[in-house]
N, C-alpha and C positions, 0 to 999 in steps of 0.2 A: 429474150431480147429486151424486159423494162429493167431488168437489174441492172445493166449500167448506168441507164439514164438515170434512175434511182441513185443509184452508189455516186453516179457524179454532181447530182442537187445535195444529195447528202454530206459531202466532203465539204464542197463551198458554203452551201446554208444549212446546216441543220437541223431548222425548224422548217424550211423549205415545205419539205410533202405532206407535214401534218397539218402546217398550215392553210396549205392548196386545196387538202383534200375537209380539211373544215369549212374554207370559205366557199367550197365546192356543193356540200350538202347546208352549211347555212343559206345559199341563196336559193337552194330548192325547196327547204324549208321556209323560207320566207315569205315566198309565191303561196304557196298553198295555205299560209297562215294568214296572206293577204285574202286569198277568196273565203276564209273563213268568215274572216270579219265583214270585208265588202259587201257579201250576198246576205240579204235578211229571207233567202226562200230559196231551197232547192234548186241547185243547178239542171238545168232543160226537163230532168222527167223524174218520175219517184211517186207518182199519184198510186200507180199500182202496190207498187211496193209498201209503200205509207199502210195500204188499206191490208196488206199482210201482216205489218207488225202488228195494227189495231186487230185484227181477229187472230194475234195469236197471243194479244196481251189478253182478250178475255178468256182464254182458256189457260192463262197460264198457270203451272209450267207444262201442260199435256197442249199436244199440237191440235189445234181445231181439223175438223173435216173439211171445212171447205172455208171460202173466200165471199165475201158479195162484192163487185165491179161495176159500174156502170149497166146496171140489170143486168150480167150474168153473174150465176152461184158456179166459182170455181173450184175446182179438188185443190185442195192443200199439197198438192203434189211436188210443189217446186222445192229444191232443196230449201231447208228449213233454217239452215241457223243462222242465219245473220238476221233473220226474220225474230229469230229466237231469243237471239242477241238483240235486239232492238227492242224486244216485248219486253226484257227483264230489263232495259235502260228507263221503258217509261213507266214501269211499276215502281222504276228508285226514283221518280219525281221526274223525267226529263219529258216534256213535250210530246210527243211521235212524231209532229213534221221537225222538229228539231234535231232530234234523230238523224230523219234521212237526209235533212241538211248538213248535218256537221261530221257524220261517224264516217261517209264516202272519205271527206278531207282527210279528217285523222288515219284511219285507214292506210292512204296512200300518203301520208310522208314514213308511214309506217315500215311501207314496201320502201319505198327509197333508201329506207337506213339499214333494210335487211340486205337488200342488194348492194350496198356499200359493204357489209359484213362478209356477204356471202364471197366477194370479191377479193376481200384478203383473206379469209378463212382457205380461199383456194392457193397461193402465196402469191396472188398480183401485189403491184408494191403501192403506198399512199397514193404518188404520182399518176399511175395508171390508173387507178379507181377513182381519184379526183379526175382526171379526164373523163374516162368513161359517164359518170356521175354528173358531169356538164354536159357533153351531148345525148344523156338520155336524159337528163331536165328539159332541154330544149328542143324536145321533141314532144310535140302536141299527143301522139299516143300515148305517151307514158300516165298520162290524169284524163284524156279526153274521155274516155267510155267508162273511168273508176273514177272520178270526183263528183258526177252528176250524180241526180239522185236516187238512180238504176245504178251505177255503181256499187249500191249495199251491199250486194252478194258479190257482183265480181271482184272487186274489192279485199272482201274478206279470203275468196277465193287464192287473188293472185298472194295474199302473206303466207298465203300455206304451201302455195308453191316455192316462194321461199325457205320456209322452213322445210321444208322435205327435202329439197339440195342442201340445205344447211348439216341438215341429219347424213341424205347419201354421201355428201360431196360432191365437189366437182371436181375429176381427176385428170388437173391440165400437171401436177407433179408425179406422173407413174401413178403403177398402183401400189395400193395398201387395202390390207384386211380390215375390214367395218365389222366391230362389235355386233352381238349380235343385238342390243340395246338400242343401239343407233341405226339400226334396220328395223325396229319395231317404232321407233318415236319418225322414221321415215314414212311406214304404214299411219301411223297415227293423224300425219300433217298429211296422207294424201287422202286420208279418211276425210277431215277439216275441208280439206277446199274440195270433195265429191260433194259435201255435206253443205258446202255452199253454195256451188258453180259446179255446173256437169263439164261445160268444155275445161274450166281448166282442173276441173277434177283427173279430166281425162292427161291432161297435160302433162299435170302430178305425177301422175304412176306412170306413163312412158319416159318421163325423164327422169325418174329414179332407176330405170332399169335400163335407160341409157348409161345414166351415170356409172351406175354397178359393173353394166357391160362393160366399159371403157377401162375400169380402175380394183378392178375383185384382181384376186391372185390366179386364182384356178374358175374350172368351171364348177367345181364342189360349189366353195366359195360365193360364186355366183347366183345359184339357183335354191342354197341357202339362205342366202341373205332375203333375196327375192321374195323368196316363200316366206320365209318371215313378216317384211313388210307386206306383204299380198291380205294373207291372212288377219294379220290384225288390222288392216283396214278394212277387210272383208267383214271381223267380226262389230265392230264399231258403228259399221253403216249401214248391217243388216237390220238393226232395229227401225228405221226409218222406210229401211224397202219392205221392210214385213207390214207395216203401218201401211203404208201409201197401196201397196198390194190386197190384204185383208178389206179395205174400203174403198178402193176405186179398181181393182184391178188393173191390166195394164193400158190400160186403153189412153191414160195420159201420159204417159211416155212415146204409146206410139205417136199420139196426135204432136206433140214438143219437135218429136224424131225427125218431123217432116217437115219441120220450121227451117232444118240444118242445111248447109251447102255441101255436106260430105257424098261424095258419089256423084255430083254434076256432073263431070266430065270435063273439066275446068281444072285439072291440076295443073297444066305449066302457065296458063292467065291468074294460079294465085301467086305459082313463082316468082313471076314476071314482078307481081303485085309489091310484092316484099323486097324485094331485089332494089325496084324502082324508089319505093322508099326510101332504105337503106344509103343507096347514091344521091335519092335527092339528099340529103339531110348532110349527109358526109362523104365527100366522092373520095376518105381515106382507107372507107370498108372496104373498096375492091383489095387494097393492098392489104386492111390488113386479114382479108378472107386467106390473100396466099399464103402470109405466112405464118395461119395457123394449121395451114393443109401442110405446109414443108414441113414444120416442127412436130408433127402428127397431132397436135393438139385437137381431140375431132370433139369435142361435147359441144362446146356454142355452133358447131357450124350443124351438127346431127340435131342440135336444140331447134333450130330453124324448119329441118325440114320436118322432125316433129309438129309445130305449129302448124303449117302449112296443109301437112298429109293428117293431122288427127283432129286437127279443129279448124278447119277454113274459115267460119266464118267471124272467129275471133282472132284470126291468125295475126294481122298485122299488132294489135295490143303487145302479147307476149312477145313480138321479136323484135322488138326496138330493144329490149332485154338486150337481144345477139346484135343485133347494127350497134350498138353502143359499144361492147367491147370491141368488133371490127372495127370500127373509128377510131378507138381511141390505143386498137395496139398498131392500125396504119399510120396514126401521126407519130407514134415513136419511132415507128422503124423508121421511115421520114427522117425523124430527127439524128438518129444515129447514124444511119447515112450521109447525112447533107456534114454531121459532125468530122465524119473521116477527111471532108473536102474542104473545110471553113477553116480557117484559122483563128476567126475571131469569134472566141463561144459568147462575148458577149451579143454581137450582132446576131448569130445563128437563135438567142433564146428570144432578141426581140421581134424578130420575123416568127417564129414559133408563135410567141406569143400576139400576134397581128391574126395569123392563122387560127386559132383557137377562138381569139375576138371576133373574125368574119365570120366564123361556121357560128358561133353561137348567135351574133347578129342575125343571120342567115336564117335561123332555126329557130327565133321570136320573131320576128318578118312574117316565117312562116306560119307560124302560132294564132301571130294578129289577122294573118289572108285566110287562112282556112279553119279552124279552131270557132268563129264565134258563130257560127252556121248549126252547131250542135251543140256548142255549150256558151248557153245564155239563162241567163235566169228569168223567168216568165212576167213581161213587163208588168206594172203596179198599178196601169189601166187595164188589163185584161184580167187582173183580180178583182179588181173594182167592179169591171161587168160581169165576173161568174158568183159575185155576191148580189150584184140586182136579180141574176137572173134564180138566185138560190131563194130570197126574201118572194119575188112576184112569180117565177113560176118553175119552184122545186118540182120535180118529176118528167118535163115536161120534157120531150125529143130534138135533139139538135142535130143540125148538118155542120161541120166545119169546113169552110173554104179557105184556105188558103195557101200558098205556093211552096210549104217545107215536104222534103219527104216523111214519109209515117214514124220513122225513126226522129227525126227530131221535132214531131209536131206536138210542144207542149202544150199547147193549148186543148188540142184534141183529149190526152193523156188526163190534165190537172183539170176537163169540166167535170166530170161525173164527179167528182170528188170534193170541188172546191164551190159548187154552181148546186150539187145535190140533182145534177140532170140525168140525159144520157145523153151521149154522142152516139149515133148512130154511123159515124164514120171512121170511130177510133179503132184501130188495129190493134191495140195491148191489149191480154188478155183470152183472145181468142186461138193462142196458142194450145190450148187446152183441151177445146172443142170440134178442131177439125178445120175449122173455118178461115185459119190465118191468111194462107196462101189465096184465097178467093178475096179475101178482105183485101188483102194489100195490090192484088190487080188491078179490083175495083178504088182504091182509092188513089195509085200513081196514076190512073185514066181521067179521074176527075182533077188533080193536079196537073197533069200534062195539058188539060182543056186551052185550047187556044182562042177560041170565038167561046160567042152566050149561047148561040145554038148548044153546039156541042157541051161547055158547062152544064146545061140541064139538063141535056139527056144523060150526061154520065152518074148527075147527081140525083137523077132518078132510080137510079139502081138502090140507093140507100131506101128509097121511101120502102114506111109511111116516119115521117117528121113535122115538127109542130113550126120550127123556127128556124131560120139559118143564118149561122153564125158567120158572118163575111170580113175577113181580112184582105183580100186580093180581088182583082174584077167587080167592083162595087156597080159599075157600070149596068150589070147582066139583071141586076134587082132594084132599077131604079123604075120600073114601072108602075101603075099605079096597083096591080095587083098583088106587089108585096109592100106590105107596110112596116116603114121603119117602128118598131117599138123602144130602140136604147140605142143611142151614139157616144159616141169617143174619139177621142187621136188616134184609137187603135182598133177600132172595131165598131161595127154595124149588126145592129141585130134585125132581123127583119121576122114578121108574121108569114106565115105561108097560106096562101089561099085555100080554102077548103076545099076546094073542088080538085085541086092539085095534091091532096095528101095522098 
């Protein structure tokens, strides 16, 4: 259904699509060229991260054993390369916080341009992939979780998801036989992003064998090609699980494995999740969900329930991927419809074009209401104070209070690191150990606190701490038995009583 509208932009303007679809990816590229330059620091998190590149720049190029964080020594166990990739950027002269500041950005206009590729590579036409390409710009998932500075890995991961549809294909024209070449460079890129990112490692190879599913000739064909990629990504990432196994055994995989939401019992609440999205963003997806179920076209809609069913809790990321070509093949069909009824194409392109205006409207509205709640850069008074506190009292035990969840609590993340402290309430990290799921109880109980009472009994749980770090409730520590030691616009530090440690 986009080849006419294609064929008929193309007859009238003939620069039309190429145009559309340039000034489609130049404004996505522009945004992310803006947060490059704008932020002089890490978007919301990357303290962890940061302290991986740094221990794995001094073993470079062999992967160190383990991590130091905020007083825990952790296993080296997290996929490794982008950690890798980042060691071998600050041995060629680049900074490491600079690093995890700027390679998340690059990175993801990276993926923008792959999925602009991957798009016509499939035979969508300029038109449609300039659509598509504006409402998955304008949608806050597409950079929210991959521009920060936890982004590193996933980041690196989601290009490799790219390139492994790039290698399998995506078989919206029939099938055709894949090389057996391009089922080994499919293995390769799904080796790349395991090697970066587990979930969308995992991503990787189910949607290469969707792919294959949908578009091989035979079953030969099929479990050929399969086995192909299977294997050579097998052999490419045994080196890393021999490593992490021989030195830690499994025990940090299991401890990661129990971070995941896979198996809650929550599968039609993530449906719901994605779905809800999808409409909020573009209420063209329903339409154009049907008519890729009419035309059998099933890999974006089988891509979705992928996300969903193999990686819940990074589901939503990947499938602005799938709501972006459902939008953006429900406003054609749209358009080619309301085309059969209009007489006048000129009126019919400038309604088109109002409608493309509101939804993208719509979807930077949306960006600026919900978007700065997890991506913000860690204000330049609250670096200020984890360098008094790193000069007067490096090593020393901190509490952080304030009202973000653990997921976006930079502060918490960037003391141990920037202050030379510890948080005693930071949740990163403790993936490794066992500990995460009891941390993050304890720490949405102390954020949920609604009185002082309740504040300090919850933020008793943390002790034994030297100082508490208060953004929120300042109220609960104005007694005389905590004494302010550092103030700011943004923060109160206060001494803790001895008899209370």
């Amino acid at each position: 259904m986009t080849a006419p509208f294609a064929n008929d932009a193309a007859r009238s303007r003939p620069w039309l699509p190429a145009a559309l679809l340039g000034g489609a990816l130049a404004a996505a590229l522009a945004f992310r060229l803006y947060l490059l330059i704008a932020n002089d620091f890490p978007v919301n998190d990357g303290a962890l991260f940061l302290e991986f590149v740094r221990a794995a720049a001094a073993t470079f190029p062999n992967l160190p054993a383990d991590a130091s964080y905020n007083g825990l020594t952790l296993p080296f166990a997290y996929p490794p390369l982008s950690f890798w990739l980042g060691a071998l950027l600050t041995k060629l002269g680049i900074d490491s916080l600079q690093v995890v500041r700027t390679l998340p950005i690059v990175m993801n206009a990276a993926y923008v341009l792959l999925f602009a590729l991957l798009l016509l590579k499939s035979g969508r036409s300029s038109i449609f992939t300039a659509l598509t390409i504006l409402f998955f710009s304008a949608t806050s998932l597409s950079f929210q979780w991959l521009m920060m500075g936890g982004g590193l890995s996933r980041g690196l991961g989601a290009i490799f998801l790219m390139l492994a549809l790039l290698a399998a294909t995506v078989p919206d024209r029939g099938r055709r036989a894949l090389p057996i070449w391009r089922a080994a460079a499919a293995g390769a890129a799904v080796a790349g992003a395991t090697l970066s990112h587990l979930e969308w490692g995992i991503l990787a190879a189910a949607s290469v064998v969707l792919s294959r599913a949908l578009g091989s000739l035979s079953l030969k064909s099929f479990i050929l090609t399969c086995l192909t990629a299977g294997v050579t990504a097998l052999v490419l990432i045994s080196p890393w699980l021999l490593f992490v196994m021989s030195t830690h055994g499994v025990e940090p995989f299991l401890a990661a494995g129990s971070t995941s939401s896979w198996g809650d019992g929550q599968l039609l609440g993530r449906f719901w999740s994605v779905t809800r999205l999808a409409l909020g963003s573009n209420p063209f997806a329903i339409l154009g969900l049907v008519v890729l179920l009419r035309k059998r076209q099933w890999f974006w809609i089988g891509f979705l329930v992928l996300c969903v069913t193999l990686t819940p809790r990074h589901s939503s990321t990947p499938a602005t991927l799938a709501n972006a070509v459902l939008g953006a093949q429900g406003l054609i069909t749209a358009y080619l419809f309301a085309a059969r009824h209009v007489r006048s194409r000129s009126l019919l392109n400038a309604a088109a074009s109002l409608i493309v205006a509101a939804l993208l409207l719509f979807g930077v509205y949306r960006i600026h209401l919900h978007a700065p709640a997890s991506f913000r850069v860690l204000p330049a008074e609250m670096r200020q104070a984890m360098g008094w506190v790193s000069t007067h009292h490096p090593g020393a035990r901190f509490a952080v209070v304030n009202d973000r969840a653990w997921y976006n609590d930079s502060t918490g993340e960037w003391l141990p690191t920037l202050a030379s402290a510890r948080s005693v309430t930071t949740v990163q990290g403790r993936e490794w150990n066992g500990e995460f799921n009891r941390w993050v109880d304890r720490f949405e109980k102390l954020r949920e606190s609604k009185t002082c009472p309740e504040l300090h009994s919850n933020l008793a749980q943390f002790a034994p701490f030297d100082f508490v770090w208060v953004e929120t409730m300042d109220e609960c520590f104005a007694a005389a038995a905590y004494r302010p030691v550092f103030r700011n616009g943004r923060v109160t530090i206060y001494k803790v009583p001895a008899k209370t440690r």
